[in-house]
C-alpha positions in Angstrom: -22.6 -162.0 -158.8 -22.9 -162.6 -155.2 -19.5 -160.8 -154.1 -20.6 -157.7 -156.5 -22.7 -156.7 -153.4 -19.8 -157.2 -150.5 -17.4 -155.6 -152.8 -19.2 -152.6 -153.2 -19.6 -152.5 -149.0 -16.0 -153.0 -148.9 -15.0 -150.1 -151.0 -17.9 -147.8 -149.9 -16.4 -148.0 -146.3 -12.8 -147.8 -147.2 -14.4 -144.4 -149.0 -16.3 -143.5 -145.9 -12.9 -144.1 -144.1 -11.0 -141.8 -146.2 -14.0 -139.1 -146.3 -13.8 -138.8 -142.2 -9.7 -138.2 -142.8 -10.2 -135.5 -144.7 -12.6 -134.2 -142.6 -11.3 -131.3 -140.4 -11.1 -131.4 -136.9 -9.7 -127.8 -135.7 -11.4 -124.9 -137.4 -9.3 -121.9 -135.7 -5.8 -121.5 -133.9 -4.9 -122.8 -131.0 -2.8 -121.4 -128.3 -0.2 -123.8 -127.0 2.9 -123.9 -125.2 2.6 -120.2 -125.3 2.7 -119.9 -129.5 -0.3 -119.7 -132.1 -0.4 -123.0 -133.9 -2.7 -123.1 -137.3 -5.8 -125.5 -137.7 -4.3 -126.8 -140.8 -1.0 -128.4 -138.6 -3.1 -129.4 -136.2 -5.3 -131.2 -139.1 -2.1 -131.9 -140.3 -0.9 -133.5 -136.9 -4.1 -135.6 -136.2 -3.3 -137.4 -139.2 -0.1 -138.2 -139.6 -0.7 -139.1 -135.7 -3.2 -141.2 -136.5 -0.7 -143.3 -139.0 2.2 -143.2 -136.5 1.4 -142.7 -133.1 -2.2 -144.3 -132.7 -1.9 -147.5 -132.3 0.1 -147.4 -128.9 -0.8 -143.7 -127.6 -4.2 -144.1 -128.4 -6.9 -142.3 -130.2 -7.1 -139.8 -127.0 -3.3 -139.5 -126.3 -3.7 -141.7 -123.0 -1.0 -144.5 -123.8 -3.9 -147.0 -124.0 -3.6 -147.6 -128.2 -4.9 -151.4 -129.2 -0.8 -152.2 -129.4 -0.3 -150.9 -125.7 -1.6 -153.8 -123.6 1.8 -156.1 -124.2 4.4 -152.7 -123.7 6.4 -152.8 -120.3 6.7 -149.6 -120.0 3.5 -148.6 -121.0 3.2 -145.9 -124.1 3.4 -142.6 -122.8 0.1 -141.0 -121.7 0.2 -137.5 -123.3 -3.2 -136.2 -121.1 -1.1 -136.1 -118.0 1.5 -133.1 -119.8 4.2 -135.1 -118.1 7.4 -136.3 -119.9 10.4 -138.0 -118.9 13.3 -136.4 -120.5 13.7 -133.0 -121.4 16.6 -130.6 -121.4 14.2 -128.0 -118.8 14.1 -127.8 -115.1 12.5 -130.4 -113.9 8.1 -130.5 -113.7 8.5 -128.1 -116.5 6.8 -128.6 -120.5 9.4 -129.9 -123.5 10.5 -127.7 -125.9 9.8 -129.1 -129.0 13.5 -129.6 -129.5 13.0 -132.2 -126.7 10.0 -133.8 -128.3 11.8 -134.3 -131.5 14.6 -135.9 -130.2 12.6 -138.6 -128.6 10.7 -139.6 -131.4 14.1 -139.1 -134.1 15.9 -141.5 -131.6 13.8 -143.7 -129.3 14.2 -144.6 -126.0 16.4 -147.2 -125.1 14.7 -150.5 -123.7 11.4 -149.9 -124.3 8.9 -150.0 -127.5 9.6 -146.1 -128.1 12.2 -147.0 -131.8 13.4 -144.6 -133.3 10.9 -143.1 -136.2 12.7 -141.4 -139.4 9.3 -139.8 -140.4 9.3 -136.5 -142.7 9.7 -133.3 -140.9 7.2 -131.6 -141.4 4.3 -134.5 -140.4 7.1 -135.0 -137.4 6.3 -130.8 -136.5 2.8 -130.9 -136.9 2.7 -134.1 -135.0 4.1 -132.3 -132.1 1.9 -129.7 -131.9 -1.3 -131.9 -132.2 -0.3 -134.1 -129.2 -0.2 -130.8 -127.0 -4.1 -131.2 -127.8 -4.6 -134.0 -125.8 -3.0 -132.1 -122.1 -4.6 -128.7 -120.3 -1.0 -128.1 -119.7 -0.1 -126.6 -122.9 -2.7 -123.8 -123.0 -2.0 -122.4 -119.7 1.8 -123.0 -119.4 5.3 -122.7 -122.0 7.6 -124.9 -121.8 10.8 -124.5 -119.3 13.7 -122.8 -119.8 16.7 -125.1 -121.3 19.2 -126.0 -119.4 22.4 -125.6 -121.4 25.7 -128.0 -120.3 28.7 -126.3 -119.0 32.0 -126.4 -120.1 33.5 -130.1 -119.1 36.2 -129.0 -116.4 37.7 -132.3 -116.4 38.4 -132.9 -120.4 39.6 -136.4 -121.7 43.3 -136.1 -120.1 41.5 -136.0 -116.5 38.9 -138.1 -117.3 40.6 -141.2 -114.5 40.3 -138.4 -111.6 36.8 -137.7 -113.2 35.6 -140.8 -112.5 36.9 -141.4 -109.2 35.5 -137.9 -108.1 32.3 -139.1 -109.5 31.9 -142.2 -107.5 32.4 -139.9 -104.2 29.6 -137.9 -105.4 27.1 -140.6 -106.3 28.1 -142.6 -103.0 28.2 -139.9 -100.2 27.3 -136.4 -101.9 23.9 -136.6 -104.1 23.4 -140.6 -102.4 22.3 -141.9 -105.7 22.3 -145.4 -104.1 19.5 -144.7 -102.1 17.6 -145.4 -105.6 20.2 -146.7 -108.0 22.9 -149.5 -107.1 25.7 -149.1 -105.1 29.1 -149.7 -106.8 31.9 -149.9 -104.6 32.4 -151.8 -101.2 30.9 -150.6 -98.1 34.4 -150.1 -96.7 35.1 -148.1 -99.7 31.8 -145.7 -99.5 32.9 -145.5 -95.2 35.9 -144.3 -96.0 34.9 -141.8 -98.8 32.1 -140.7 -96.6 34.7 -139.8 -93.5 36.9 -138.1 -96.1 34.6 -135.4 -97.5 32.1 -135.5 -94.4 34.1 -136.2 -91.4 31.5 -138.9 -90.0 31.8 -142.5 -91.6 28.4 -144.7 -92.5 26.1 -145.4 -90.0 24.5 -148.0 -92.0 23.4 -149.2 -95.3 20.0 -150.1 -96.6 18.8 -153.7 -96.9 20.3 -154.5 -100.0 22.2 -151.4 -101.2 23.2 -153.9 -104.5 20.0 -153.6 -105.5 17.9 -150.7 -107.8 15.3 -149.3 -105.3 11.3 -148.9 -106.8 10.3 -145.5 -106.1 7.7 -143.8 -106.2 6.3 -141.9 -109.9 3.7 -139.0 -111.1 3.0 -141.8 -113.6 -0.2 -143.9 -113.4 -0.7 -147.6 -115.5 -4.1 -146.8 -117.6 -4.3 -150.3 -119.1 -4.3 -152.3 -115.9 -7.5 -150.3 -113.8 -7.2 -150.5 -109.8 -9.7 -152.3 -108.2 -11.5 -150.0 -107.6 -12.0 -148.7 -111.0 -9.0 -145.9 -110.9 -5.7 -146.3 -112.2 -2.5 -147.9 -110.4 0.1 -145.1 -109.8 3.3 -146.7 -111.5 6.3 -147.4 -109.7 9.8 -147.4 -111.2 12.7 -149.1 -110.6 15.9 -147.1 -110.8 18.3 -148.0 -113.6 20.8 -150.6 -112.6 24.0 -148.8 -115.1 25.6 -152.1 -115.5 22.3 -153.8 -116.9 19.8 -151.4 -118.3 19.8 -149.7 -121.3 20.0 -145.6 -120.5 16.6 -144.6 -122.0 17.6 -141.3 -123.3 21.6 -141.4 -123.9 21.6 -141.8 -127.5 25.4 -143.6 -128.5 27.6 -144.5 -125.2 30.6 -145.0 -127.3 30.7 -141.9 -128.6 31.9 -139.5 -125.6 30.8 -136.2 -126.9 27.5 -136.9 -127.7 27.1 -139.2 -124.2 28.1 -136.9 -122.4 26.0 -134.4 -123.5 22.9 -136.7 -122.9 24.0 -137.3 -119.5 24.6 -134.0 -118.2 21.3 -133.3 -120.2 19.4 -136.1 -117.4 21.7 -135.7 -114.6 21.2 -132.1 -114.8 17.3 -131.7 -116.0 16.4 -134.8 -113.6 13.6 -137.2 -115.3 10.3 -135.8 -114.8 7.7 -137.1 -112.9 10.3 -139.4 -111.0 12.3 -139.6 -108.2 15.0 -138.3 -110.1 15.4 -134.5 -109.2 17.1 -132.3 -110.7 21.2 -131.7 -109.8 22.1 -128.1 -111.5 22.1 -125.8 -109.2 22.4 -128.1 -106.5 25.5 -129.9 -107.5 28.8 -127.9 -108.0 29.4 -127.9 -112.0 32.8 -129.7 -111.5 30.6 -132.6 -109.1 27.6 -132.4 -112.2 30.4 -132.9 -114.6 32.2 -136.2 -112.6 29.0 -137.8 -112.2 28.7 -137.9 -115.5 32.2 -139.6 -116.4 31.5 -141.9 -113.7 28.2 -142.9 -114.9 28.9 -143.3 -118.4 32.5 -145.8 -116.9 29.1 -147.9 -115.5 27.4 -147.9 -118.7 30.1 -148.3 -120.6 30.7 -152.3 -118.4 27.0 -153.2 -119.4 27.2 -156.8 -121.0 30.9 -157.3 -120.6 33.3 -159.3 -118.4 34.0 -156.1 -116.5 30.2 -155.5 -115.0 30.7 -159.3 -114.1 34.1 -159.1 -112.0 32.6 -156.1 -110.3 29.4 -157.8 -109.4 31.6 -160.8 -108.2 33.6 -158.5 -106.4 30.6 -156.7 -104.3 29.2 -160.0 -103.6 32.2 -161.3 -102.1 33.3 -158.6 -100.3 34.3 -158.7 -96.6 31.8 -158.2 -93.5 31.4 -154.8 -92.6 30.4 -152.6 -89.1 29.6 -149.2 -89.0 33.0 -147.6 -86.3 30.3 -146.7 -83.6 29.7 -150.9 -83.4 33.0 -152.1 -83.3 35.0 -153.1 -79.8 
């Protein structure tokens, strides 16, 4: 007779529990991302957000869930508006196209899995995290960017690739951030080919992924001073990380699509910018062969002989230094 008493306490607050579910939480229509969006999918949203997204975004949207404190990268904070990869210029919102393919697919190498969740708590989930950011009741979300035709094609894809590792070397410098990949002779001589002027030097290890700067702040580990520590992230190494947001390598339509999708859009809130418009198409395009070759070595005896091949390479002098 004793547990009659706890029992009833038990199921009176799993009751409660379910009573403050039901309860609702938006009573008229929100604007965001520029479109009218019903208190019932927001009501909608909360809970099936709740169930899915909680426990490592957090009851507020700030990435700070109770499953957050062990993720490296932390959960995304969804009050700052700011999201990694989108198929919009860079700074701007997400579609909602962009959201969804996040959460249908994951992000590669970090807690983010893929989530096969019904559509329609998936839509309503999307609109009810806009809650949580200012951003989406005073701004849309950008115009997409939409992928050229490939100029290359499969039957050029060799020249693609060697055009592309001129372009990440000496045009866009994507070694400043990322790894280099070839020889400093190699990058020289590239460099005097489509420059006229040779290297005058390298950074201190230009083998090495560079940590850069982010708009990105860590809300689970507090500054000293009681703020938050401003995140910094180290660009992806292509023969050892996992490529977040490229959903199958092996598959060269869809990989190349996601490519030119983050090459193109740039990752936002990074030091990643954005390249269309400031990369020739044809340059956009070899890029992305070239960086999917990269990928393509991670975990293989390939990305090993190249490594070994960097490291032993000859000494090297800038022209200007040598007698």
């Amino acid at each position: 007779m004793g547990r009659l008493p706890q029992r009833w306490l038990l199921w009176s607050l799993v009751a409660l529990s379910a009573s403050d579910c039901r309860q609702h939480a938006f009573h008229q229509s929100l604007k965001l991302g520029g479109k009218l969006v019903s208190p019932e999918t927001l009501d909608h949203g909360k809970q099936a957000y709740t169930l899915y997204c909680r426990a490592c975004h957090g009851d507020n949207g700030d990435g700070t869930g109770p499953a957050a404190a062990g993720y490296r990268p932390p959960p995304r904070d969804f009050t700052s508006g700011l999201f990694k990869f989108a198929a919009v210029s860079s700074g701007s919102l997400p579609r909602d196209e962009d959201l969804r393919r996040s959460v249908r697919f994951g992000l590669h190498g970090t807690a983010m899995l893929p989530w096969d969740i019904d559509d329609s708590d998936l839509d309503a989930i999307l609109q009810y995290l806009k809650t949580f950011s200012a951003r989406w009741k005073d701004e849309e979300p950008g115009e997409a960017i939409v992928p050229s035709a490939d100029p290359w094609g499969p039957e050029r894809a060799s020249a693609a690739i060697a055009r592309g590792a001129k372009v990440y070397h000496v045009v866009a410098q994507c070694s400043s951030c990322h790894p280099a990949y070839e020889t400093r002779q190699l990058i020289d001589q590239a460099s005097r080919e489509l420059s006229g002027s040779g290297v005058a030097s390298f950074r201190g290890d230009p083998y090495a992924a560079q940590a850069m700067e982010s708009d990105y702040f860590d809300r689970g580990s507090p500054a000293p001073d009681g703020g938050s520590i401003r995140l910094k992230l180290l660009a992806p190494d292509f023969l050892f990380n996992e490529l977040r947001s490229v959903r199958d390598l092996a598959d060269p339509a869809s990989a190349s699509a996601d490519l030119y999708r983050v090459i193109a859009a740039g990752v936002g809130g990074t030091a990643m910018p954005q390249w269309q418009g400031a990369l020739p198409e044809a340059d956009l395009w070899a890029l992305v062969y070239y960086v999917r070759s990269l990928a393509l070595l991670r975990d293989t005896p390939g990305a090993r002989a190249l490594r070994e091949k960097l490291a032993g390479q000859p000494s090297w002098q800038p022209a200007a230094a040598v007698r």
